[in-house]
C-alpha positions as CSV (number, residue, x, y, z in Angstrom):
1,X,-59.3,89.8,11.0
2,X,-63.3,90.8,10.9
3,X,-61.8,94.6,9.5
4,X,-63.3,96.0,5.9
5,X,-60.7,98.7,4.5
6,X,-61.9,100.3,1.3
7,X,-59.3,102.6,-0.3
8,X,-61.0,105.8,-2.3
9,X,-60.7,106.8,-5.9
10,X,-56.8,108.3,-5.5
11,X,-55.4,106.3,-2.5
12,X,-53.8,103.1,-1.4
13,X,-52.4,101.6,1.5
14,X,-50.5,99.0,3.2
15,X,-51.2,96.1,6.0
16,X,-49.2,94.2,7.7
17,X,-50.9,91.3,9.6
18,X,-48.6,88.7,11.7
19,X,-46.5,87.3,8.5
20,X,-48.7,88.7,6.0
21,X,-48.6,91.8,4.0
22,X,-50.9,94.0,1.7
23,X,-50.8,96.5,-1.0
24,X,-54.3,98.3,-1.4
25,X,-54.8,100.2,-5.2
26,X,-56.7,102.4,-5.2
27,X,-61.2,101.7,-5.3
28,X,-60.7,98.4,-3.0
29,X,-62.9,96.8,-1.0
30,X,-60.9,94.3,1.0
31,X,-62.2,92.3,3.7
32,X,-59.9,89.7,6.1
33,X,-61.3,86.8,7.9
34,X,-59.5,84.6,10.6
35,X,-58.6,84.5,14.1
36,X,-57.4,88.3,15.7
37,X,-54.6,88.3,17.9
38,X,-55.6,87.0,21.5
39,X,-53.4,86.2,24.9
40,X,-52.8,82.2,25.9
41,X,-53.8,81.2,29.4
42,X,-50.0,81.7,30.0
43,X,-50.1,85.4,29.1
44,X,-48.3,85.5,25.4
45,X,-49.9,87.2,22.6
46,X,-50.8,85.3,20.0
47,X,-50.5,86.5,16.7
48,X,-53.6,87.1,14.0
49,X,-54.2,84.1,12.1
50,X,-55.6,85.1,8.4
51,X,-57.0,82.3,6.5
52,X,-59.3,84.1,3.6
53,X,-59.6,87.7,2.4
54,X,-62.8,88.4,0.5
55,X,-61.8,91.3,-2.4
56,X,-65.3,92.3,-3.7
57,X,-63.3,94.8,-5.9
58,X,-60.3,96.5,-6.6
59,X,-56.5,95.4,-6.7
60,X,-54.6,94.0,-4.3
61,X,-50.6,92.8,-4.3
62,X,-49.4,90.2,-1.0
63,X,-47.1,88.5,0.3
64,X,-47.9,85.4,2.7
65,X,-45.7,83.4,5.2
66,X,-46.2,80.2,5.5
67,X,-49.8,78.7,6.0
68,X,-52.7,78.1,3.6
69,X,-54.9,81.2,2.7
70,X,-57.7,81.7,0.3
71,X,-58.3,84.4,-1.9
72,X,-62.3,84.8,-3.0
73,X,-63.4,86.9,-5.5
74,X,-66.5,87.8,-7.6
75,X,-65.2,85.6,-10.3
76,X,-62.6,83.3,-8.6
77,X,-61.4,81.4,-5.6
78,X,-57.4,81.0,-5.0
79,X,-55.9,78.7,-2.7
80,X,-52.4,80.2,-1.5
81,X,-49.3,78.4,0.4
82,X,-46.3,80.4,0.9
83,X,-46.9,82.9,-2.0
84,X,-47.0,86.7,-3.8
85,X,-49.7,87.0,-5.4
86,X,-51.3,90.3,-7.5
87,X,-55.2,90.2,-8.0
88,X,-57.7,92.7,-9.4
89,X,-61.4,91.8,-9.1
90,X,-64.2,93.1,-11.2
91,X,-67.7,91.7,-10.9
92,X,-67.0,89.9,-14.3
93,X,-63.6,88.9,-14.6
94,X,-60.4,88.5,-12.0
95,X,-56.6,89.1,-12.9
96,X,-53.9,86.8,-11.1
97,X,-50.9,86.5,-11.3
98,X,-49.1,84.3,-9.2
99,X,-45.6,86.3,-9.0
100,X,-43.8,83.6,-6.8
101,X,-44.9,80.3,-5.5
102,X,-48.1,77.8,-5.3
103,X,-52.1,78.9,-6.1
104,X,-54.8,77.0,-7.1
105,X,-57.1,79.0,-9.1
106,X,-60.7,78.0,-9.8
107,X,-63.7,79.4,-11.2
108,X,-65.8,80.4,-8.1
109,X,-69.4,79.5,-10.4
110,X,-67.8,76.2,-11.3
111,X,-64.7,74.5,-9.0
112,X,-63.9,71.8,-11.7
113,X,-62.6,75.2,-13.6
114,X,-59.6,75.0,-11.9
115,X,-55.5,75.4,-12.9
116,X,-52.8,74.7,-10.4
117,X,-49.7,77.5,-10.9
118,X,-46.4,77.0,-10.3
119,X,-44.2,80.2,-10.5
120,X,-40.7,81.2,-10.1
121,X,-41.2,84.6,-11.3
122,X,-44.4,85.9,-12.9
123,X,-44.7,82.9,-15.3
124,X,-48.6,82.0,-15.3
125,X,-50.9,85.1,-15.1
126,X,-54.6,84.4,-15.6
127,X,-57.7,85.9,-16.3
128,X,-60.5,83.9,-14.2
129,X,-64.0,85.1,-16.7
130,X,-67.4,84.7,-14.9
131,X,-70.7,84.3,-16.6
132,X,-72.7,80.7,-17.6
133,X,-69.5,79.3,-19.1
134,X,-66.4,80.1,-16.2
135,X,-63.0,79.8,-17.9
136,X,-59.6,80.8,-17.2
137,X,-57.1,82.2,-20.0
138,X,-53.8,83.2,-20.2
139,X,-53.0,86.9,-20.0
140,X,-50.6,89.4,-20.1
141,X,-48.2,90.3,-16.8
142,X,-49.6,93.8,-15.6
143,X,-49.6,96.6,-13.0
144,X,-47.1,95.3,-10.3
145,X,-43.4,95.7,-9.9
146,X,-40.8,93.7,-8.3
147,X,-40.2,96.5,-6.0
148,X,-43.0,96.3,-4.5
149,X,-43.4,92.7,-3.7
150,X,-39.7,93.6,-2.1
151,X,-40.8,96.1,-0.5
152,X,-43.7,94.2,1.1
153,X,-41.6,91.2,1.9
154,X,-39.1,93.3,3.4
155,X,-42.1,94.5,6.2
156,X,-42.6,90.9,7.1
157,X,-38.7,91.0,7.5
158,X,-37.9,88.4,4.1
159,X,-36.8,88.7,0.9
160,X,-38.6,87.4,-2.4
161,X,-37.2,84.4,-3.4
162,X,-36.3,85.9,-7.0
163,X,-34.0,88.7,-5.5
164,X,-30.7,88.1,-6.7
165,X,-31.8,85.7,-9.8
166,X,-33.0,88.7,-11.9
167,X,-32.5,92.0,-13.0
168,X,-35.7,94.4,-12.0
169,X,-39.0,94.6,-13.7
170,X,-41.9,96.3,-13.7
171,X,-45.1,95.0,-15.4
């Protein structure tokens, strides 16, 4: 928590941070708030505690362990419980999709433009548009693969809960 990474034009990376973990595409600017990891008066570490990662731009794919988070954007605000999520964020216009799990997504110029997604399995991506009139549409699943949110959950030592219920996909 407090750390900026920003990926250049041809690179990406991966975080891990307590139960959390990250993806990076390439051209993002990612910035996690929270509590960082700190010793007890009795001496145990205590873990980082994320509770909102500001994404000025770029693309990001995570996985979250229990716990409410918040995503903010240019364009939108996403409240997260338990959930992978993939998000890219331009200055006009945010992709989610909510690949597994609970988000509330809202307009971050107007918070009554607001849907609450359920998902199973990649079942409600939106577009979040900015501008005088915020709205969210349906669009398309795109550029994420199931392997990867495996491979991220498998870092934070779980398993997606779709594993075993379907063949693999990549979007």
């Amino acid at each position: 928590p407090g750390r900026v990474v920003t990926t250049g034009r041809q690179s990406r990376t991966l975080i891990v941070i307590a139960r959390d973990a990250y993806l990076l595409r390439a051209g993002t600017r990612f910035e996690v708030r929270g509590q960082p990891e700190s010793r007890g008066a009795d001496g145990r570490v205590r873990e980082a505690i994320v509770d909102t990662l500001h994404i000025l731009n770029g693309a990001v794919l995570a996985v979250f362990g229990n716990g409410t988070k918040r995503i903010e954007m240019p364009t939108a605000v996403l409240g997260i419980r338990g959930t992978g999520v993939y998000v890219e964020a331009a200055a006009d216009r945010a992709y989610i999709c909510t690949c597994y799990g609970n988000t509330e997504v809202s307009a971050r110029a107007d918070s009554s433009v607001r849907e609450t997604i359920r998902s199973l399995h990649h079942e409600a991506p939106r577009y979040v548009i900015g501008g005088p009139a915020p709205r969210i549409e349906k669009a398309p699943v795109r550029n994420h693969t199931d392997a990867e949110l495996i491979l991220l959950e498998e870092l934070v030592g779980r398993e997606p809960p779709f594993v075993g219920q379907f063949h693999e996909s990549s979007y």
